[in-house]
C-alpha positions in Angstrom: 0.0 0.0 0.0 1.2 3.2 -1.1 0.0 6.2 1.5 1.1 8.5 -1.3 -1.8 7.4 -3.4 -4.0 7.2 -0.6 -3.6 10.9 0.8 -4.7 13.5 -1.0 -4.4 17.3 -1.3 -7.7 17.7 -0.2 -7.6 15.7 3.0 -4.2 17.1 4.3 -4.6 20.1 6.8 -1.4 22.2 7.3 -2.6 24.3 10.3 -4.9 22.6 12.8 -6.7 25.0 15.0 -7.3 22.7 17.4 -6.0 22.7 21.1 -7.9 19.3 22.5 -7.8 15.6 21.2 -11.5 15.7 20.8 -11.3 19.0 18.8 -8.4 17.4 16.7 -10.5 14.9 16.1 -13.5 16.5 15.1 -11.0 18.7 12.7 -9.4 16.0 10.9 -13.2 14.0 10.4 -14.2 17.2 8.8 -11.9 16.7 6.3 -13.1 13.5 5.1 -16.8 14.6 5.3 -15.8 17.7 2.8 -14.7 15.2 0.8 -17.5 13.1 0.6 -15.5 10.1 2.2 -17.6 9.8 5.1 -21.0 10.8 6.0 -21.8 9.5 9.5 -19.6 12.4 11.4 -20.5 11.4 15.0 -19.9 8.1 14.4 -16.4 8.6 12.6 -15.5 10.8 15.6 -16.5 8.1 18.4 -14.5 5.8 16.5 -11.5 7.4 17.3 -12.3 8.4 20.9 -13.4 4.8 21.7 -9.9 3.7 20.2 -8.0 6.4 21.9 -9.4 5.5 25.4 -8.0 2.0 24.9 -4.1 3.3 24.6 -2.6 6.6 23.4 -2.0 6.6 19.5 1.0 8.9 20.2 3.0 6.6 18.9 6.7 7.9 18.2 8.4 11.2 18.7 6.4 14.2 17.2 3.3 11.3 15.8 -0.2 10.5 16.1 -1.8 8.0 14.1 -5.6 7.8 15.5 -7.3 5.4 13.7 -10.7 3.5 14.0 -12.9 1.4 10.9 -16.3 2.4 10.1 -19.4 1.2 8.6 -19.3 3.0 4.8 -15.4 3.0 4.3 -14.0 0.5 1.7 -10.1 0.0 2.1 -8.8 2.4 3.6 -8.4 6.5 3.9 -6.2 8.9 5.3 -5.7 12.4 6.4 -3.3 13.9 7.5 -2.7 17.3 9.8 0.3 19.6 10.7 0.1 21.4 14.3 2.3 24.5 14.2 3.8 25.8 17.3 4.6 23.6 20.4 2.2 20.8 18.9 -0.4 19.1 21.0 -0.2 17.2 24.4 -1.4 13.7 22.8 -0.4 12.0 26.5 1.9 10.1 24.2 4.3 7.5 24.8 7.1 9.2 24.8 5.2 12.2 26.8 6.4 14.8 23.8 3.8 16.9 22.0 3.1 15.9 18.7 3.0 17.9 15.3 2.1 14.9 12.8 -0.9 13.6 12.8 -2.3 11.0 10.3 -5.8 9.6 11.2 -6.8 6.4 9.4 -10.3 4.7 9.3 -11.0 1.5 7.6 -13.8 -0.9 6.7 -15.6 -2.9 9.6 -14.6 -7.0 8.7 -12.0 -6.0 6.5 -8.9 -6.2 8.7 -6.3 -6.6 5.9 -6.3 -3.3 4.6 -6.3 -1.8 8.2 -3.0 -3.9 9.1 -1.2 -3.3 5.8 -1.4 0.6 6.4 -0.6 0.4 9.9 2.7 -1.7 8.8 3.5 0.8 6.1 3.1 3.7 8.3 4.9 2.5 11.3 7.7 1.9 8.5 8.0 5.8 7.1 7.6 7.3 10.2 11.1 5.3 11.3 12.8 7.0 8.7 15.2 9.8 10.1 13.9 13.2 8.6 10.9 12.0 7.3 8.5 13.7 9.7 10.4 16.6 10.6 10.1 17.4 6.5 6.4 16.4 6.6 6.3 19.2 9.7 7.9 21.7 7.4 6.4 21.1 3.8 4.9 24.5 2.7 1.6 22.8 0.9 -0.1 19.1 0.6 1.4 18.5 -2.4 4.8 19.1 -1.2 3.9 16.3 1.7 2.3 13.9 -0.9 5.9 14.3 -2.7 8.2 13.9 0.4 6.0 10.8 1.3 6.2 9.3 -2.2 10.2 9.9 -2.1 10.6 7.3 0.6 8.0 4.8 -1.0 9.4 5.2 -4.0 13.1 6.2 -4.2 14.0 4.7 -7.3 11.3 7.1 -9.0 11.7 10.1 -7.4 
């Protein structure tokens, strides 16, 4: 799975407003119900609280990846948001804020996509630079490139 063909400029947020989990949650949904992607809001936004309250999804040094699956998604989509300044207290693992965050939702009984994007992710975020470029990209489509680079070195 390719995340650069999953994201697109549309669903990337370089300056979320929001000061709260719940509000950064409700921010990044938004995105996918502009884009038609989902329609169920509240339930798209209790996903992610109900998977948050499990475990933190502040997963590695300046990341969040909350993620949840939903009735109406096929495969998977992605969005992702920049937060500017100190970041966001995320009550991540490594108690740091965080300034990347790339929520995920997938189908409900459909568990492959779900774990192939997890894997993927969990691989680019362990490449050194990678997010701290992602942080300072100047527009989505400079993200979308940075992220293709590093699937696909040999083509960029």
């Amino acid at each position: 799975m390719l995340i650069s063909e999953v994201l697109t400029p549309s669903l990337i947020k370089l300056n979320v407003k929001a000061k709260t989990k719940e509000e950064l949650f409700e921010e990044m949904v938004q995105l996918f119900v502009r884009a038609g992607i989902i329609v169920d809001r509240e339930a798209a936004v209790m996903a992610l609280i109900e998977r948050e309250q499990k475990m933190s999804t502040g997963i590695a040094p300046d990341f969040a990846l909350p993620h949840g699956k939903i009735m109406g998604i096929k495969g998977v989509v992605m969005a992702l948001g920049i937060i500017r300044g100190d970041g966001m207290d995320f009550d991540s693992l490594d108690d740091e804020p965080v300034h990347v965050v790339l929520t995920l939702f997938s189908e409900v009984g459909n568990p492959g996509p779900h774990i192939e994007a997890l894997s993927e992710i969990s691989r680019l975020i362990e490449i050194p630079g990678l997010l701290e470029s992602i942080k300072e990209a100047a527009s989505a489509e400079e993200i979308i490139r940075i992220i293709k680079k590093e699937e696909l070195p040999e083509e960029a």
